[in-house]
N, CA, C and O of each residue as an XYZ file, in Angstrom:
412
protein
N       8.257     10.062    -15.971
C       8.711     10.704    -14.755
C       8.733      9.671    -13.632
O       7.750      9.443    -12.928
N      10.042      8.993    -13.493
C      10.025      7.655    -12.654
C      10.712      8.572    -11.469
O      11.494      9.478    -11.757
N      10.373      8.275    -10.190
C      10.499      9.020     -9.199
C      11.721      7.447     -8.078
O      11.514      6.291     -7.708
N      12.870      8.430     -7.993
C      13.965      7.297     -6.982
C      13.165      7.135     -5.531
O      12.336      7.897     -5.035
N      13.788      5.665     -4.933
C      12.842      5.509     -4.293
C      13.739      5.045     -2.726
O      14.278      3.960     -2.946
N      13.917      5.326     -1.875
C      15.043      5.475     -0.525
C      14.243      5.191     -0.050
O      13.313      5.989      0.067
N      14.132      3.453      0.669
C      13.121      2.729      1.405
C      14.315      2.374      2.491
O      14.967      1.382      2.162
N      14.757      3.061      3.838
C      15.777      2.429      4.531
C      15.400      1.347      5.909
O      14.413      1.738      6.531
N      15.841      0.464      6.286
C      15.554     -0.599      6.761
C      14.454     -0.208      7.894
O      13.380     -0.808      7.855
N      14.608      0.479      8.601
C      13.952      1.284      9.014
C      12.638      1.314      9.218
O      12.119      1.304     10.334
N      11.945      1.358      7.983
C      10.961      1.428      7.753
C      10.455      0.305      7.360
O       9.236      0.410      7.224
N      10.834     -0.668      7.131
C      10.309     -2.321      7.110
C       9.856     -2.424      8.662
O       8.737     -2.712      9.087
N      11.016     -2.115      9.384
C      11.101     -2.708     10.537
C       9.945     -1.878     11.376
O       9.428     -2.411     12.358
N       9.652     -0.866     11.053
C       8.600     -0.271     11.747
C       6.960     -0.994     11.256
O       5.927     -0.561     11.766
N       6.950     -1.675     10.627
C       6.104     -1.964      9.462
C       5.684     -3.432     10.721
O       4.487     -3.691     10.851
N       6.522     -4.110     11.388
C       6.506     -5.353     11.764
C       5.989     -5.008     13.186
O       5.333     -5.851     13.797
N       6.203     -4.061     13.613
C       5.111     -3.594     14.930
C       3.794     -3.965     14.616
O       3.522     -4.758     15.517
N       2.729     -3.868     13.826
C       1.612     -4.379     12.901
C       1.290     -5.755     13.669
O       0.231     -6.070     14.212
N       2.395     -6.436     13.577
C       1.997     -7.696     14.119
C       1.203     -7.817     15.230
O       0.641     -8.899     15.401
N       1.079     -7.137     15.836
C       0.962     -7.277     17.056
C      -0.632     -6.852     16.762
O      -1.421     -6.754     17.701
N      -0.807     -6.747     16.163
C      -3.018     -5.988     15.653
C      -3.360     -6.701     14.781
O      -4.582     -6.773     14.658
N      -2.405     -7.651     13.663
C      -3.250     -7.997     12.703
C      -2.577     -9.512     12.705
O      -1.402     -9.582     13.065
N      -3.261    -10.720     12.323
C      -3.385    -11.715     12.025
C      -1.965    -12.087     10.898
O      -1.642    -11.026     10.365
N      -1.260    -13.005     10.515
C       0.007    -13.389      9.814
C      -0.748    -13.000      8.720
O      -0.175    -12.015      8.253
N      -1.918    -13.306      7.946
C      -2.631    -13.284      6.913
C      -3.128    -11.454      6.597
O      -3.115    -10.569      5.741
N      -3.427    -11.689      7.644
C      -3.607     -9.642      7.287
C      -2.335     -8.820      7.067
O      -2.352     -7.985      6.162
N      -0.918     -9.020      8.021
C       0.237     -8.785      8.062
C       0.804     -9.047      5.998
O       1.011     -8.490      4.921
N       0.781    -10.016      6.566
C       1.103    -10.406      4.258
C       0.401     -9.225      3.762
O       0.724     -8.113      3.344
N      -0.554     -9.800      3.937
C      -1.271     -8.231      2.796
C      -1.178     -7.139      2.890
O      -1.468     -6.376      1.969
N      -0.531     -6.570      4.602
C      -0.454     -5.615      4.196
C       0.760     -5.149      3.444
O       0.809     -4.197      2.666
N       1.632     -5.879      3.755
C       3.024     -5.466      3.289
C       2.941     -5.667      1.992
O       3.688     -4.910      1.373
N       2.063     -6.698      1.049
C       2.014     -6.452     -0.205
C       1.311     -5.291     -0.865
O       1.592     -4.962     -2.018
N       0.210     -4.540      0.005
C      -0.436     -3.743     -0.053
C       0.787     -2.578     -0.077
O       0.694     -1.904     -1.103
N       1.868     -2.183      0.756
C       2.742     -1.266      0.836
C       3.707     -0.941     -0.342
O       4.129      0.146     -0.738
N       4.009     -2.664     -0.942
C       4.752     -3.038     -2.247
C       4.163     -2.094     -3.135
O       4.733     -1.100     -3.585
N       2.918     -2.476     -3.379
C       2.166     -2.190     -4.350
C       2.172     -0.752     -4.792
O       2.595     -0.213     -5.815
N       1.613     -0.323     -3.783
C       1.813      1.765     -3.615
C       2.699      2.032     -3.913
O       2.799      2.900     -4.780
N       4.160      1.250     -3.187
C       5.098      1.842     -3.620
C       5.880      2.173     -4.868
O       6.704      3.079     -4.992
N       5.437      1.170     -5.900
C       5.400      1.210     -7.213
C       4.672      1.960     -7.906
O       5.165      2.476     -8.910
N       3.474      2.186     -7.594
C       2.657      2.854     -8.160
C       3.053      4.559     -8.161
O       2.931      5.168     -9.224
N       3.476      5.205     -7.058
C       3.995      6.013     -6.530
C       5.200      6.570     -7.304
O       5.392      7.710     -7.727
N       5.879      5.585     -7.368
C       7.499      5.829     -7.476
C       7.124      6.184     -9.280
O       7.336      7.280     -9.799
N       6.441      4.775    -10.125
C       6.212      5.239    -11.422
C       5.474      6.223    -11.757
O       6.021      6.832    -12.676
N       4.039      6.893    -11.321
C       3.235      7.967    -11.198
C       4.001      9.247    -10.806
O       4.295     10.181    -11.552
N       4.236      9.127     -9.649
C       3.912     10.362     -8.993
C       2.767     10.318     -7.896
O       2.727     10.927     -6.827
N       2.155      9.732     -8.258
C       0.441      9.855     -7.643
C      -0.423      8.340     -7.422
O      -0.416      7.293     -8.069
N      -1.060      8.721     -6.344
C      -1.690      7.554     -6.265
C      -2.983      7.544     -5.916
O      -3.416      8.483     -5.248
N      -4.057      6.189     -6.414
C      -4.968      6.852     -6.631
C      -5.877      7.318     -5.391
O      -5.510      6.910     -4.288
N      -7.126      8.200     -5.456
C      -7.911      9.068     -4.337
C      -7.843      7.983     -3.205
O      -7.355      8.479     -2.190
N      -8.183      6.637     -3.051
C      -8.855      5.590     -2.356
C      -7.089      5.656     -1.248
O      -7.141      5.044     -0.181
N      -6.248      6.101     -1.464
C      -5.053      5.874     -0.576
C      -4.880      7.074      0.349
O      -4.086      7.162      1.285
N      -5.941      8.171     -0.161
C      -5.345      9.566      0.030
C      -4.721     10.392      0.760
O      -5.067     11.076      1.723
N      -3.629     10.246      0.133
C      -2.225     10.486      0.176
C      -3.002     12.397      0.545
O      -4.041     12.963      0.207
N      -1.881     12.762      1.316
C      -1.690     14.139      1.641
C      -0.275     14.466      2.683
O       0.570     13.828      3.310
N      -0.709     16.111      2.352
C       0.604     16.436      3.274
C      -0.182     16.558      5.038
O      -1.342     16.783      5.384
N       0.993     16.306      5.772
C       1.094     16.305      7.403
C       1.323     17.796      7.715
O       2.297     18.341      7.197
N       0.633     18.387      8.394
C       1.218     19.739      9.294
C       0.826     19.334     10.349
O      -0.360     19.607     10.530
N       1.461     18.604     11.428
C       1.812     18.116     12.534
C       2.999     17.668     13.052
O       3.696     16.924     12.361
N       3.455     18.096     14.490
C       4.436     17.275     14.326
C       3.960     15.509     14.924
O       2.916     15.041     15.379
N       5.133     15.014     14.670
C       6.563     15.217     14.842
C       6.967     15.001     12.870
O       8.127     14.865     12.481
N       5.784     15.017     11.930
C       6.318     14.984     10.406
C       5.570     16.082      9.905
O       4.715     15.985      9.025
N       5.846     16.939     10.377
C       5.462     18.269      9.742
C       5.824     18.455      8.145
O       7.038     18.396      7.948
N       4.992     18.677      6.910
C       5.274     18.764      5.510
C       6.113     17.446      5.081
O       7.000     17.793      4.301
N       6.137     15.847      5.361
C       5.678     15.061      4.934
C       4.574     14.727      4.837
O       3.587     15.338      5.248
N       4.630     13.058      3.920
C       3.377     12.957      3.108
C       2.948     11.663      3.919
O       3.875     11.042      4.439
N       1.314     11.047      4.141
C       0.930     10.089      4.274
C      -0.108      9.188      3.707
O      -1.074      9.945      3.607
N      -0.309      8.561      3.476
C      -0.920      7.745      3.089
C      -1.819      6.521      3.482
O      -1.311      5.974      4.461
N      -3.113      5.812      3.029
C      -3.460      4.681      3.569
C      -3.296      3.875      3.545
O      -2.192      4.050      3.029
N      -3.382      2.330      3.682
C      -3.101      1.646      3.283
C      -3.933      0.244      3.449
O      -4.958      0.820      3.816
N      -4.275     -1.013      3.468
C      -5.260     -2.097      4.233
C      -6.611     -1.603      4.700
O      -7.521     -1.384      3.901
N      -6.764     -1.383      6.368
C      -7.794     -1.009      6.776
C      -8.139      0.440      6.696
O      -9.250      0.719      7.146
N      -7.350      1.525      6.171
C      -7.528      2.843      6.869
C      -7.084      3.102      7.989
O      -7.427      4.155      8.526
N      -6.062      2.069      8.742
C      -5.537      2.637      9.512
C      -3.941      2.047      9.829
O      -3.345      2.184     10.897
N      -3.477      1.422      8.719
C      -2.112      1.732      8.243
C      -2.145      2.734      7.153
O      -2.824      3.008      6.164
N      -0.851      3.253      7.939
C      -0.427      4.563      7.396
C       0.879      4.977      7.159
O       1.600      5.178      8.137
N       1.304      5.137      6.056
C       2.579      5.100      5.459
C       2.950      7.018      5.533
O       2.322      8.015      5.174
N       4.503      6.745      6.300
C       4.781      8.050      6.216
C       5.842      8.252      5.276
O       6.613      7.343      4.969
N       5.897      9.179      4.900
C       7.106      9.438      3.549
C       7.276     10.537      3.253
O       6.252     11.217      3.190
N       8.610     11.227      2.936
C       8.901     12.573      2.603
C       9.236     12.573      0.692
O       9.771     11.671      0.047
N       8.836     13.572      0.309
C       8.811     13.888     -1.478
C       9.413     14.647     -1.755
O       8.781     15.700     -1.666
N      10.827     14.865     -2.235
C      10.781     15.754     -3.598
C      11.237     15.918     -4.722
O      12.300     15.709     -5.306
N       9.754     16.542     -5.051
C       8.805     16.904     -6.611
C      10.360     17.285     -7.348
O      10.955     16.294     -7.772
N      10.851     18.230     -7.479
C      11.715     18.788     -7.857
C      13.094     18.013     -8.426
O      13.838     18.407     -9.323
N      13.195     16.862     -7.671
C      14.319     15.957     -7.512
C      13.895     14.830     -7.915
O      14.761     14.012     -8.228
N      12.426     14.423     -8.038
C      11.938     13.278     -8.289
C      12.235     12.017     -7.237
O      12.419     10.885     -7.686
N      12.262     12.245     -6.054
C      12.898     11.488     -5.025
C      11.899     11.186     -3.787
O      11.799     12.194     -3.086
N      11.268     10.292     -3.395
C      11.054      9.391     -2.385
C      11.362      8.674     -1.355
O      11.470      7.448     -1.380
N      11.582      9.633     -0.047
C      11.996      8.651      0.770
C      11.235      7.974      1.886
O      10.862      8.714      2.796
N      10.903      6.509      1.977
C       9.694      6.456      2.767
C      10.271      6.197      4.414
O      11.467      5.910      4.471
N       9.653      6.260      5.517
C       9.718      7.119      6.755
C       9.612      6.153      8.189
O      10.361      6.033      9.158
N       8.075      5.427      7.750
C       7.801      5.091      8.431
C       5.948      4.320      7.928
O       5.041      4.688      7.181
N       6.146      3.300      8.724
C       4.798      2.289      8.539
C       3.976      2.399     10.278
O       4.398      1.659     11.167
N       2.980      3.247     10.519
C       2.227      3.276     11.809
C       0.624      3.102     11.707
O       0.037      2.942     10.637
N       0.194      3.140     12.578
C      -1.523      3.400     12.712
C      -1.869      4.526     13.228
O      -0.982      5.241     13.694
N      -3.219      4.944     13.267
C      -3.588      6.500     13.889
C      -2.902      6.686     15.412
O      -2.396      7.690     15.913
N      -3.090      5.249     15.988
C      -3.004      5.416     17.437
C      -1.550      5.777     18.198
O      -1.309      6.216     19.322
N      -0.984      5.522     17.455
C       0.386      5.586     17.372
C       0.847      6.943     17.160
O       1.767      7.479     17.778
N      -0.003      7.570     16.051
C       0.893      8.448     15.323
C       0.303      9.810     16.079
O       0.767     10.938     15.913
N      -1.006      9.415     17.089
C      -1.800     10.683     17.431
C      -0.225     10.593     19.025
O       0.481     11.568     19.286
N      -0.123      9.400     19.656
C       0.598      9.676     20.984
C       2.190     10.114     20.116
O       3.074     10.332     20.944
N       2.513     10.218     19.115
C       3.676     11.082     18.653
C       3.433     12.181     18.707
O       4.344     12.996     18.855
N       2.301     12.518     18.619
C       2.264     14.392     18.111
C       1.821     15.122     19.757
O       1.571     16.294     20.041
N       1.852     14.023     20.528
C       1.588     14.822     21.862
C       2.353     15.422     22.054
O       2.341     16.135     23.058
């Protein structure tokens, strides 16, 4: 059950805001850290507890999914569906960010 995977530029580019909190060396990892999930994800379905992944009832991503990522406070946003086997990921933020969205 290999799940398609709609990563649009988008979401790299949100990913590079980061810079600005973490070191070139932390930045690498995390984005390999994002690689990584995303494979894992796309071939699974699931990923494991230590990322934990859940659904959002907030806005502004109400019933998308998020995830951890590096420190616990990259956070991968992404919408799923099960049904379709389809992945589309959203957005790369931190808490601080994502709490002044839902104001």
């Amino acid at each position: 059950m290999k799940y398609t995977v709609n990563i649009p530029e988008e979401f790299w580019r949100s990913a590079k805001r980061l810079k600005q909190k973490y070191t070139h060396d932390e930045f690498v990892e995390i984005i390999e850290d994002i690689r990584e999930s995303i494979v894992i994800l796309a071939e699974s379905g699931t990923l494991p507890p230590e990322y934990n992944d859940h659904l959002l009832r907030r806005s502004p991503y109400v019933n998308y999914n998020e995830y951890h990522v590096y420190d616990d406070d990259v956070l991968i946003i992404y919408y799923r569906h099960d049904k379709k086997l389809y992945l589309r990921f959203v957005e790369v933020i931190d808490h601080e960010t994502l709490s002044k969205k839902s104001e």
